[in-house]
CHARMM-style PDB file with segment names, atoms N, HN, CA, C and O in Angstrom:
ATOM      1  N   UNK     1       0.824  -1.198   0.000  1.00  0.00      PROA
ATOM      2  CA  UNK     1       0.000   0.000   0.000  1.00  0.00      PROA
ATOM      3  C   UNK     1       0.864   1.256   0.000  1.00  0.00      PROA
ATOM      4  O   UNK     1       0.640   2.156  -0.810  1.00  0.00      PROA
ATOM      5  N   UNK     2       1.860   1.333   0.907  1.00  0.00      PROA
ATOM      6  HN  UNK     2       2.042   0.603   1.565  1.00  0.00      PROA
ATOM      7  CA  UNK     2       2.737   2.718   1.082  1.00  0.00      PROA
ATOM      8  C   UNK     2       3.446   2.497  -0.208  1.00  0.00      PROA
ATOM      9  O   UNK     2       3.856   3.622  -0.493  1.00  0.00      PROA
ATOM     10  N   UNK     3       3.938   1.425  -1.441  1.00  0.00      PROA
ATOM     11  HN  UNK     3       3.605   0.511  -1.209  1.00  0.00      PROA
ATOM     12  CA  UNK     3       4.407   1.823  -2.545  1.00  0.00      PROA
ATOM     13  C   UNK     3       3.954   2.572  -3.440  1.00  0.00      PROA
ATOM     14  O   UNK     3       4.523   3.360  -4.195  1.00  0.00      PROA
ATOM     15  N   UNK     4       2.375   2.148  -3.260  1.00  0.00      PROA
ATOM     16  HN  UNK     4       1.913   1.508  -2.647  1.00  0.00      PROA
ATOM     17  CA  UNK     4       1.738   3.056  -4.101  1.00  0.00      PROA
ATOM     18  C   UNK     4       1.160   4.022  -4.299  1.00  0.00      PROA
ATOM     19  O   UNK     4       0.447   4.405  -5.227  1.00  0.00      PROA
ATOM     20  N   UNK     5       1.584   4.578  -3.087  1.00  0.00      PROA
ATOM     21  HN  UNK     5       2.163   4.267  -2.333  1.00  0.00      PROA
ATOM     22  CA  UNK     5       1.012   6.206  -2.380  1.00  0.00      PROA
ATOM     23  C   UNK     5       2.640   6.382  -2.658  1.00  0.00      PROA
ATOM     24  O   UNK     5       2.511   6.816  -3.803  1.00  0.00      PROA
ATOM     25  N   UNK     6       3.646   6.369  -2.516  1.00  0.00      PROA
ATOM     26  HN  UNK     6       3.751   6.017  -1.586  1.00  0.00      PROA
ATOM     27  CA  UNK     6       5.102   7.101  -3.081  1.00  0.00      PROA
ATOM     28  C   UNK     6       5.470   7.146  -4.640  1.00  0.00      PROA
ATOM     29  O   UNK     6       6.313   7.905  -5.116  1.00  0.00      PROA
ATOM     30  N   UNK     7       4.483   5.939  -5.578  1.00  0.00      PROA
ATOM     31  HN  UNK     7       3.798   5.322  -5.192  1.00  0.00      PROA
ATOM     32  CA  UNK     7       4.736   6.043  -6.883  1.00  0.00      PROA
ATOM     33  C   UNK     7       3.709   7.150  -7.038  1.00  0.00      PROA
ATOM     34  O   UNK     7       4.262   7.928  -7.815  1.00  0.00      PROA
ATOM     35  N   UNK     8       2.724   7.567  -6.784  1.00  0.00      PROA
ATOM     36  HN  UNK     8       2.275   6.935  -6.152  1.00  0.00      PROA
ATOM     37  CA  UNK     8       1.717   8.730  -7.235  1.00  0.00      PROA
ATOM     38  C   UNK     8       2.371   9.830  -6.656  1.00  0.00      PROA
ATOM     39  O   UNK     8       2.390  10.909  -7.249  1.00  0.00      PROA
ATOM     40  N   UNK     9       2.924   9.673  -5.529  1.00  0.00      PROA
ATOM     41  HN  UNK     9       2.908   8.797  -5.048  1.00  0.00      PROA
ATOM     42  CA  UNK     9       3.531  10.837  -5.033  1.00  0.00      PROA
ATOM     43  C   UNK     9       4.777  10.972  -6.319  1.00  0.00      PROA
ATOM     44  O   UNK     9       4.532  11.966  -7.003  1.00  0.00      PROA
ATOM     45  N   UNK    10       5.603  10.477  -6.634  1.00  0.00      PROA
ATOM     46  HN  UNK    10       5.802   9.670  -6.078  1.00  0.00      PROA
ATOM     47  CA  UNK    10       6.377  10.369  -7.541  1.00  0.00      PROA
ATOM     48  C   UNK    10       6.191  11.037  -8.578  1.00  0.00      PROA
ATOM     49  O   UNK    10       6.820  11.996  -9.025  1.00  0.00      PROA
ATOM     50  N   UNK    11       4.576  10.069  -9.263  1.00  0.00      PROA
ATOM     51  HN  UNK    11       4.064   9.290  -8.900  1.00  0.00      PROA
ATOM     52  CA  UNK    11       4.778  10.852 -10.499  1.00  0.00      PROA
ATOM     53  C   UNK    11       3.721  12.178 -10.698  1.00  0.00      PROA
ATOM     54  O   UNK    11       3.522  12.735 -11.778  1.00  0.00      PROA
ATOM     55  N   UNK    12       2.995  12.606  -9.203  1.00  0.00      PROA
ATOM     56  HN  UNK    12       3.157  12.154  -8.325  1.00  0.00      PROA
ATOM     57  CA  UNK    12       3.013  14.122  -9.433  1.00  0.00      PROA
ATOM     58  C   UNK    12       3.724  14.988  -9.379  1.00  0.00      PROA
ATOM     59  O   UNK    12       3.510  16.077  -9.910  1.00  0.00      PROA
ATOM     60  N   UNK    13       4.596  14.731  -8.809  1.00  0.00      PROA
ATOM     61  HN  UNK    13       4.770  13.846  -8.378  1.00  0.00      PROA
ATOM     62  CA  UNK    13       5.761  15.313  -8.630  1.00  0.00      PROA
ATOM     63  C   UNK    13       6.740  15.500 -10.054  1.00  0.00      PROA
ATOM     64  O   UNK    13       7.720  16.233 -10.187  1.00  0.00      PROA
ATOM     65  N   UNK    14       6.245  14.766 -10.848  1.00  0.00      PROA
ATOM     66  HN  UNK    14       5.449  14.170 -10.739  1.00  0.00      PROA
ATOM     67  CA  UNK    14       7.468  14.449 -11.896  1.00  0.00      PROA
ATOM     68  C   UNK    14       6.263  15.137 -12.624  1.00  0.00      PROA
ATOM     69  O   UNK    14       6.596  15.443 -13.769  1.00  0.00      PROA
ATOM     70  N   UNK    15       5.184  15.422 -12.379  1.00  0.00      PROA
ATOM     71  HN  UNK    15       4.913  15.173 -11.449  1.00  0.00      PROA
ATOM     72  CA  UNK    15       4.621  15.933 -13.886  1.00  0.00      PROA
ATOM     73  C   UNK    15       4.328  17.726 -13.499  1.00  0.00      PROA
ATOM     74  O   UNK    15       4.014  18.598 -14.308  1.00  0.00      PROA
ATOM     75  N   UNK    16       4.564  17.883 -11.950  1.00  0.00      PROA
ATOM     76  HN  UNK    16       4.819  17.174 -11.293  1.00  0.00      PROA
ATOM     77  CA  UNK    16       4.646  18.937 -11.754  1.00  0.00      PROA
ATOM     78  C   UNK    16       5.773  19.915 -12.192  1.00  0.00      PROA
ATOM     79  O   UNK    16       5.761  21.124 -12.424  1.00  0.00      PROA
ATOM     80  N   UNK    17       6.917  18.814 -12.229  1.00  0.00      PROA
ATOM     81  HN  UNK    17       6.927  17.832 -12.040  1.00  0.00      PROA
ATOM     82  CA  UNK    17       8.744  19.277 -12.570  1.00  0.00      PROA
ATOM     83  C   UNK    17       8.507  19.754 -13.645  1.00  0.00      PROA
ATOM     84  O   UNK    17       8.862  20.916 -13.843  1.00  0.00      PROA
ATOM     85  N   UNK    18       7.738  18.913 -14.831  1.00  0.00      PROA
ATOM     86  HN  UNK    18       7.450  17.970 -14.670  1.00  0.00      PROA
ATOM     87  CA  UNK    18       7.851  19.431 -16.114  1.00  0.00      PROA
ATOM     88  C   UNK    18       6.831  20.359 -16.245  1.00  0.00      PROA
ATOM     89  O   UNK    18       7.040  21.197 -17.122  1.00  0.00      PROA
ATOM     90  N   UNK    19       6.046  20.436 -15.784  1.00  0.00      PROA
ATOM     91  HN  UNK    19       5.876  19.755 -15.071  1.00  0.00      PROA
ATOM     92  CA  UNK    19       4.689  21.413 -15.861  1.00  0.00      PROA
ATOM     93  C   UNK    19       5.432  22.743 -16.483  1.00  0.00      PROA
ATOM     94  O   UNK    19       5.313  23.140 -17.642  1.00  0.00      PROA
ATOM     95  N   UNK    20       6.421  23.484 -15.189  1.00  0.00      PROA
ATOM     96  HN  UNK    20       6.517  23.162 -14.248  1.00  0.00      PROA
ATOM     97  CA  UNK    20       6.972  24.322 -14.752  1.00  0.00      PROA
ATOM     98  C   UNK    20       7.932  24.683 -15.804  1.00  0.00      PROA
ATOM     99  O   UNK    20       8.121  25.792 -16.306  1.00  0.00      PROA
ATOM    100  N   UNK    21       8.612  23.358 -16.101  1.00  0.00      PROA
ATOM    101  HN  UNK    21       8.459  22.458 -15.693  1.00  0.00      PROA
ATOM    102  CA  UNK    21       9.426  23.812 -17.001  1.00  0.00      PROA
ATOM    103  C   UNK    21       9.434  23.986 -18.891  1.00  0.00      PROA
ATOM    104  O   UNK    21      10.228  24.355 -19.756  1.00  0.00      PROA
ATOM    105  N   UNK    22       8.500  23.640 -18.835  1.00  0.00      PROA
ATOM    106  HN  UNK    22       7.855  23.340 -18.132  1.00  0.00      PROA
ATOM    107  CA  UNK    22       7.156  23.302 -20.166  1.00  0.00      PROA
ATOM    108  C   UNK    22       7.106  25.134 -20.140  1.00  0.00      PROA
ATOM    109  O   UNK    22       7.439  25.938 -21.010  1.00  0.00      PROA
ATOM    110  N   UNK    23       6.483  25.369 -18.602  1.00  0.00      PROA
ATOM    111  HN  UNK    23       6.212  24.715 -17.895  1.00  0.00      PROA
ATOM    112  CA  UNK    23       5.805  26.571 -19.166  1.00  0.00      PROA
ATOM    113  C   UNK    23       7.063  28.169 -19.031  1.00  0.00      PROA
ATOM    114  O   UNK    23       7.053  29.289 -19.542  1.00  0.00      PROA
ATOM    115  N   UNK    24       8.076  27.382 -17.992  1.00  0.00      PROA
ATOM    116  HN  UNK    24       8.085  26.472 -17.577  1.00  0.00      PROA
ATOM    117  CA  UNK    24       9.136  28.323 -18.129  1.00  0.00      PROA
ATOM    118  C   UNK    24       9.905  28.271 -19.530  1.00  0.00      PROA
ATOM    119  O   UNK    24      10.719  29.188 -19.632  1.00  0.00      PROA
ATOM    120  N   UNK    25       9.856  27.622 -20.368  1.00  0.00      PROA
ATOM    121  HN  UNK    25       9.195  26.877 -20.286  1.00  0.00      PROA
ATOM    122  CA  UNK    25      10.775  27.790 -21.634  1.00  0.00      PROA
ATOM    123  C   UNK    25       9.682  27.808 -22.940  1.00  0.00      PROA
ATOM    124  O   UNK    25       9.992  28.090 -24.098  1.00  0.00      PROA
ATOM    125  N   UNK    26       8.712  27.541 -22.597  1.00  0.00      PROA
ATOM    126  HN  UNK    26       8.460  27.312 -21.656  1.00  0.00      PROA
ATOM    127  CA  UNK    26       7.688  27.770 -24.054  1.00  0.00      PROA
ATOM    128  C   UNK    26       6.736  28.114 -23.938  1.00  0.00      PROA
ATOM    129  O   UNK    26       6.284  28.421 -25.041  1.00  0.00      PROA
ATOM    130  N   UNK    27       5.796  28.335 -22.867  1.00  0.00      PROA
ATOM    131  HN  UNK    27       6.164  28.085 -21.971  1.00  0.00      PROA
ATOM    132  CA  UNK    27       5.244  29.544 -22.074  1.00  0.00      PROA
ATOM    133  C   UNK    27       3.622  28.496 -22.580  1.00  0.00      PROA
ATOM    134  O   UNK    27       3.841  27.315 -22.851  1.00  0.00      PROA
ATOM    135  N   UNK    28       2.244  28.962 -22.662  1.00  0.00      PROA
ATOM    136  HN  UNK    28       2.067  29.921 -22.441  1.00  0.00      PROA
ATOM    137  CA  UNK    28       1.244  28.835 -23.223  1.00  0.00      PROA
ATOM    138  C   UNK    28       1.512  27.398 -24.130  1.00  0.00      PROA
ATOM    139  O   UNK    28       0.799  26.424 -23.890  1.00  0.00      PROA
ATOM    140  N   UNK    29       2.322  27.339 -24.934  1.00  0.00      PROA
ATOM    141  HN  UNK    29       2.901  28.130 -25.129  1.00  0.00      PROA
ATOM    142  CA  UNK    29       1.876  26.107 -25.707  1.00  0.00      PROA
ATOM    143  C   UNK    29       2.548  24.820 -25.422  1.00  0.00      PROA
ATOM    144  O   UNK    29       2.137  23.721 -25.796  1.00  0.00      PROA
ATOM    145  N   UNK    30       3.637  25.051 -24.715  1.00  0.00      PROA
ATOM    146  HN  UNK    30       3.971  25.944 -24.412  1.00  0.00      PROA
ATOM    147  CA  UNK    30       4.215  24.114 -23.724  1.00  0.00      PROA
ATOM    148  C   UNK    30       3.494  23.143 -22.769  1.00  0.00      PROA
ATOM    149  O   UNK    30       3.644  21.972 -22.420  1.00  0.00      PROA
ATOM    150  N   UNK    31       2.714  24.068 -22.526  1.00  0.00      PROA
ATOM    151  HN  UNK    31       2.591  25.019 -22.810  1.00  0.00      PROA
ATOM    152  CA  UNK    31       2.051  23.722 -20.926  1.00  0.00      PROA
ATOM    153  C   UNK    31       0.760  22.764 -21.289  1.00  0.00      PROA
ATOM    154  O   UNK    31       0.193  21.855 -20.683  1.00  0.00      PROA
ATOM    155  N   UNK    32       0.510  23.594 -22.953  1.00  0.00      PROA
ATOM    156  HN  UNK    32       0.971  24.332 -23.445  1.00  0.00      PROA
ATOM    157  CA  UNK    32      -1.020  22.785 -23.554  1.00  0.00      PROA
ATOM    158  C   UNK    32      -0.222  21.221 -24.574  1.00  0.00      PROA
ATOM    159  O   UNK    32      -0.775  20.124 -24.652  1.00  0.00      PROA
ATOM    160  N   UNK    33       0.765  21.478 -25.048  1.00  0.00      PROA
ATOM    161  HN  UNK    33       1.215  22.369 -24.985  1.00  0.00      PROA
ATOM    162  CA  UNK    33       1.192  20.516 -25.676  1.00  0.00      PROA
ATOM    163  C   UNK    33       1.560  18.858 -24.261  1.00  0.00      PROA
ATOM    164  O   UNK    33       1.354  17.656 -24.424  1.00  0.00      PROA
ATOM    165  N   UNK    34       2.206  19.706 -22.891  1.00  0.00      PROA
ATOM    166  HN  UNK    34       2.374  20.683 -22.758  1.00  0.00      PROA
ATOM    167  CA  UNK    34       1.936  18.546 -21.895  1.00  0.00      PROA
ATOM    168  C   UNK    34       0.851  18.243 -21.241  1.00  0.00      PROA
ATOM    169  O   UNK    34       0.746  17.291 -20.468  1.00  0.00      PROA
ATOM    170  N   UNK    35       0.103  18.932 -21.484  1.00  0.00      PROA
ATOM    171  HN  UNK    35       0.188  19.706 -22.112  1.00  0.00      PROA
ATOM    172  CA  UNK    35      -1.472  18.563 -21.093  1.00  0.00      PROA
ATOM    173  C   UNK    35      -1.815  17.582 -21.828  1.00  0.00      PROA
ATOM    174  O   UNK    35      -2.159  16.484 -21.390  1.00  0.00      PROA
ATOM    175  N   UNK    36      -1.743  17.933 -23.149  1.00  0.00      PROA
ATOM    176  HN  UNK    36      -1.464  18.825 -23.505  1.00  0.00      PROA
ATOM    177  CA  UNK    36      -2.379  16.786 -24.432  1.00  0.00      PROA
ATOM    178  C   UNK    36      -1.917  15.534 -24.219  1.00  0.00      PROA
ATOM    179  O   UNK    36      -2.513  14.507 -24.545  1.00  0.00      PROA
ATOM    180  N   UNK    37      -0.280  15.633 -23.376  1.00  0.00      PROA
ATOM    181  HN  UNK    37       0.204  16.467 -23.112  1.00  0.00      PROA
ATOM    182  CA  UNK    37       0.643  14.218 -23.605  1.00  0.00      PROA
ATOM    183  C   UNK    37      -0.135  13.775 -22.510  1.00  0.00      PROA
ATOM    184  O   UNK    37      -0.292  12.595 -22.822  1.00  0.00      PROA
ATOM    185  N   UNK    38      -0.691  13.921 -21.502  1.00  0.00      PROA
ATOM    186  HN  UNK    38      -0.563  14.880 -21.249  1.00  0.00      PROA
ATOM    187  CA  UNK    38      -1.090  13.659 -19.970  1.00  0.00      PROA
ATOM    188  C   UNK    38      -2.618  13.281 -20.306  1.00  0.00      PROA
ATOM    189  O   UNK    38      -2.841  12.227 -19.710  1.00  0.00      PROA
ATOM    190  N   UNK    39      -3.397  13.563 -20.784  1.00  0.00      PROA
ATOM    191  HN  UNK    39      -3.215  14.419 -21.268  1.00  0.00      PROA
ATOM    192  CA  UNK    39      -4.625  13.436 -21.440  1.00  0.00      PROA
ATOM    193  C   UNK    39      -4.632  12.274 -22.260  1.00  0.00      PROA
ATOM    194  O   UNK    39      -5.627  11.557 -22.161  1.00  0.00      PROA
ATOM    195  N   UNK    40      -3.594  11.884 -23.171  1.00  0.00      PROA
ATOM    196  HN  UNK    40      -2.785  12.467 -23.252  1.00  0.00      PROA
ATOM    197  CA  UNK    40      -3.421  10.868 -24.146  1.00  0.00      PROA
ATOM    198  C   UNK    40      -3.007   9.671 -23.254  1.00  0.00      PROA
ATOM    199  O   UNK    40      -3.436   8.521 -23.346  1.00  0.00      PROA
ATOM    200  N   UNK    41      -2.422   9.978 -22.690  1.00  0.00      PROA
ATOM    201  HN  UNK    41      -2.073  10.912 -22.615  1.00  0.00      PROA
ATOM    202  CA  UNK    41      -1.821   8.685 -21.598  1.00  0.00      PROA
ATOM    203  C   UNK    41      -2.987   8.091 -20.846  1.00  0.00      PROA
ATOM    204  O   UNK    41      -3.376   6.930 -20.971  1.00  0.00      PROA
ATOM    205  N   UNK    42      -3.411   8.846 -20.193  1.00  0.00      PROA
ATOM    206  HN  UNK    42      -3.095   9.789 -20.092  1.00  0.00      PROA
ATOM    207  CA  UNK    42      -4.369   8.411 -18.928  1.00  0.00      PROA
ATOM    208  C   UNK    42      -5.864   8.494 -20.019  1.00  0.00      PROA
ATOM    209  O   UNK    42      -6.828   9.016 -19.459  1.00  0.00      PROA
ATOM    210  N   UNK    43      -6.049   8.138 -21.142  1.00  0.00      PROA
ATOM    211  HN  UNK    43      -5.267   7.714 -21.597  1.00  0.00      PROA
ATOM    212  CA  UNK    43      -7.281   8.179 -21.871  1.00  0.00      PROA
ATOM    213  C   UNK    43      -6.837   7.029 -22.875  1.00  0.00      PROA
ATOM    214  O   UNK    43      -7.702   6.564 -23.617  1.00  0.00      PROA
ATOM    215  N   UNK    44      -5.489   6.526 -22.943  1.00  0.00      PROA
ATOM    216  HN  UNK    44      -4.786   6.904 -22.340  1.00  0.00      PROA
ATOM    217  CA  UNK    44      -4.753   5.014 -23.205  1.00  0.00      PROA
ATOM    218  C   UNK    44      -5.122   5.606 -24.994  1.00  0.00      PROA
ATOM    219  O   UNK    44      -5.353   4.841 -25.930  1.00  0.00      PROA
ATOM    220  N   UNK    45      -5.096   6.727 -25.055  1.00  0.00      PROA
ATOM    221  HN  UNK    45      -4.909   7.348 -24.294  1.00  0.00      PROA
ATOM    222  CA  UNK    45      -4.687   6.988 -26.894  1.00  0.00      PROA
ATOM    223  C   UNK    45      -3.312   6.695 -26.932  1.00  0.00      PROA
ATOM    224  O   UNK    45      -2.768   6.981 -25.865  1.00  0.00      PROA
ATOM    225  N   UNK    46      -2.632   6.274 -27.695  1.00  0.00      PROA
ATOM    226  HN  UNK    46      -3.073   6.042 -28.562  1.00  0.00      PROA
ATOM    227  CA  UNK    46      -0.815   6.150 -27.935  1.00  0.00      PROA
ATOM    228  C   UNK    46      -0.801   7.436 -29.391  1.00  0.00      PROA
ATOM    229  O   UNK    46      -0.010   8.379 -29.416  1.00  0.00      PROA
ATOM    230  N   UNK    47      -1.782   7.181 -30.407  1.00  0.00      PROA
ATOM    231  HN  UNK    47      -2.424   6.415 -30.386  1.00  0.00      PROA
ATOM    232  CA  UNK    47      -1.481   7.985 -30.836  1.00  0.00      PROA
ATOM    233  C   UNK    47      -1.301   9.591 -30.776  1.00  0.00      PROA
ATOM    234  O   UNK    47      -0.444  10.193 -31.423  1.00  0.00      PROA
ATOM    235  N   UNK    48      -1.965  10.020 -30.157  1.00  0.00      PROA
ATOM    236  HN  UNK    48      -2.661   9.530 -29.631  1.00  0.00      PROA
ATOM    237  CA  UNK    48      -2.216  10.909 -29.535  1.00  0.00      PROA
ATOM    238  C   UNK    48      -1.113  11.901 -28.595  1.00  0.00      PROA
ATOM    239  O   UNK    48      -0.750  13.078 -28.600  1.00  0.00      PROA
ATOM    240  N   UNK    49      -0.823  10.620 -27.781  1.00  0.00      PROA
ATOM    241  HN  UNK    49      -1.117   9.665 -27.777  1.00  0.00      PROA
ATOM    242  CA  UNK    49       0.268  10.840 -26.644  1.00  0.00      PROA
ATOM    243  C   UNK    49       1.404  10.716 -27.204  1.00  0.00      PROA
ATOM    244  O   UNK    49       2.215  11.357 -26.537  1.00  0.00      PROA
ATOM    245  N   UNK    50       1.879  10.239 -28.059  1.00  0.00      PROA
ATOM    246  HN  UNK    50       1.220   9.717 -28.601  1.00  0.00      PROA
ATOM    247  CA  UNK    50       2.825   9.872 -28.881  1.00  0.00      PROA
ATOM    248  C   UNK    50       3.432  11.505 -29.568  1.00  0.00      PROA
ATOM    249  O   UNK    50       4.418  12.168 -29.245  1.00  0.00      PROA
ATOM    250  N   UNK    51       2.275  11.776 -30.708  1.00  0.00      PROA
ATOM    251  HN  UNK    51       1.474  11.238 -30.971  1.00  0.00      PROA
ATOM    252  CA  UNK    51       1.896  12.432 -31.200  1.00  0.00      PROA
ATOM    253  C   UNK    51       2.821  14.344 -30.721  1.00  0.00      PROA
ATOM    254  O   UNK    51       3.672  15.017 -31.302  1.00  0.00      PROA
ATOM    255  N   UNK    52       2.017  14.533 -29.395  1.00  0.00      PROA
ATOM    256  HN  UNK    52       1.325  13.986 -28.923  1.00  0.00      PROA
ATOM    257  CA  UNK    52       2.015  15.343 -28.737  1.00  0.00      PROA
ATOM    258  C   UNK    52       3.505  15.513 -28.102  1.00  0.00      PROA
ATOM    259  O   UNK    52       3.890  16.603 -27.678  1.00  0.00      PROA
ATOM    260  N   UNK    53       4.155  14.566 -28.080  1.00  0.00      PROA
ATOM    261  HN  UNK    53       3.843  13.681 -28.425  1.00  0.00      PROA
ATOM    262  CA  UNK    53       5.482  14.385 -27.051  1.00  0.00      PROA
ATOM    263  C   UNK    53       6.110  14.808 -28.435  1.00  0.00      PROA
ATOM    264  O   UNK    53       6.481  15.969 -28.607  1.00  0.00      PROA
ATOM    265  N   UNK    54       6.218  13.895 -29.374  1.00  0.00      PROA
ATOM    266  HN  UNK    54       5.916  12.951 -29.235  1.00  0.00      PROA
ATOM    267  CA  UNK    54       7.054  14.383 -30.285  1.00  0.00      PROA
ATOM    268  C   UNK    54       7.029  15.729 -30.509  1.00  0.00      PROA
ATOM    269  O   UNK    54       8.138  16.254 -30.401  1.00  0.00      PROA
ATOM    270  N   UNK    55       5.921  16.624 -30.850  1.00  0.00      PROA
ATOM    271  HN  UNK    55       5.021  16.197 -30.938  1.00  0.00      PROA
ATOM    272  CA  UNK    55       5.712  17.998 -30.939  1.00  0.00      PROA
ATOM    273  C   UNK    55       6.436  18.762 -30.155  1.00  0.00      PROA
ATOM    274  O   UNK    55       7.182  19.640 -30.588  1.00  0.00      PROA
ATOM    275  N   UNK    56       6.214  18.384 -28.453  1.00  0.00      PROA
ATOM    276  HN  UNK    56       5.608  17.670 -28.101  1.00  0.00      PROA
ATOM    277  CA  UNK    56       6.774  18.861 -27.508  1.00  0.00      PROA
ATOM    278  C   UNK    56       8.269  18.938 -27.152  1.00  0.00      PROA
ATOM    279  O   UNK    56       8.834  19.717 -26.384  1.00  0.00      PROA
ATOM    280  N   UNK    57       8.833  17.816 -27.989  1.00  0.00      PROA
ATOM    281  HN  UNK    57       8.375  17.183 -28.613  1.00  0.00      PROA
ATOM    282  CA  UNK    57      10.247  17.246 -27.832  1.00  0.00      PROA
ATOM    283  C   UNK    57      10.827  18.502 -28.938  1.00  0.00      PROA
ATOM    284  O   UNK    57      11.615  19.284 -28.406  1.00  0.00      PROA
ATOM    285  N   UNK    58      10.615  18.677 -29.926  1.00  0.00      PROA
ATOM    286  HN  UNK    58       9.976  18.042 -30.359  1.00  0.00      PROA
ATOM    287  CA  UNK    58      10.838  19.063 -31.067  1.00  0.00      PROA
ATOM    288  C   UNK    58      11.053  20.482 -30.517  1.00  0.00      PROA
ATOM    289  O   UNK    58      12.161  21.012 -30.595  1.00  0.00      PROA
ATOM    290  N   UNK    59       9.597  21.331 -29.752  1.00  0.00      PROA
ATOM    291  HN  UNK    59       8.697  20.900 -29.689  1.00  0.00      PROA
ATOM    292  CA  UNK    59       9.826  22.359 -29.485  1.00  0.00      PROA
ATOM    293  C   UNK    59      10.873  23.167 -28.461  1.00  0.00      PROA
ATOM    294  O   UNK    59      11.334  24.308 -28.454  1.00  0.00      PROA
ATOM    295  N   UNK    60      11.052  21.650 -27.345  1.00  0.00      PROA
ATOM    296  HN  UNK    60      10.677  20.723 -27.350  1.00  0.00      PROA
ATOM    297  CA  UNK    60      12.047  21.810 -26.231  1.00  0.00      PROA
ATOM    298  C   UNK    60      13.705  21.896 -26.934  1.00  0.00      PROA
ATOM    299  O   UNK    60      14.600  22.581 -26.440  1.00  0.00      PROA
ATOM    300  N   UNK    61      13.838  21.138 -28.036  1.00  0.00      PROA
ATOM    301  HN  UNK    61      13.111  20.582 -28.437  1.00  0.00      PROA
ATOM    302  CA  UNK    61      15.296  21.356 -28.627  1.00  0.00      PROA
ATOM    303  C   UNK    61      15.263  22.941 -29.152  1.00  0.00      PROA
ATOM    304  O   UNK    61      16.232  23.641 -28.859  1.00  0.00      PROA
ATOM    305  N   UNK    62      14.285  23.458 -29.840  1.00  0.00      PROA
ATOM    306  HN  UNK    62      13.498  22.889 -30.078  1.00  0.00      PROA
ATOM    307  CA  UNK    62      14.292  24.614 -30.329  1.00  0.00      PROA
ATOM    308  C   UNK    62      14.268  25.809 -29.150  1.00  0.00      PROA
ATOM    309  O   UNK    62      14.636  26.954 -29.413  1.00  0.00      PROA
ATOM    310  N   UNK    63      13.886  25.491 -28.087  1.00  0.00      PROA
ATOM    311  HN  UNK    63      13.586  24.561 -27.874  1.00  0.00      PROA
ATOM    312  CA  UNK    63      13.745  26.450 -27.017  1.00  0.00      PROA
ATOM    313  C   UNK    63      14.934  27.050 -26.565  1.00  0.00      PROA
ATOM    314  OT1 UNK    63      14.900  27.879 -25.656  1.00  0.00      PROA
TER     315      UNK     63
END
């Protein structure tokens, strides 16, 4: 039981890290492009989530 209250703790924590930094380096579309990836995941689209990361990846090298 306590593993799986430290993996959620974990990975809000890990989606909070990027939240921040999504929206500190690409401001507005950052923040909506990791939304989409977070939405696609937990709604079990791959394409989608897939989709969206790549976009996001693409924009983080350009940042």
């Amino acid at each position: 039981m306590g593993d799986v209250v430290l993996m959620q703790l974990l990975r809000i924590l890990g989606e909070f890290l990027l939240t921040r930094q999504a929206q500190a380096r690409l401001g507005l579309l950052g923040l909506a492009l990791l939304s989409v990836v977070t939405v696609g995941i937990r709604a079990r689209r791959a394409g989608l989530a897939v989709g969206a990361a790549v976009v996001f990846t693409l924009l983080m090298t350009q940042a």
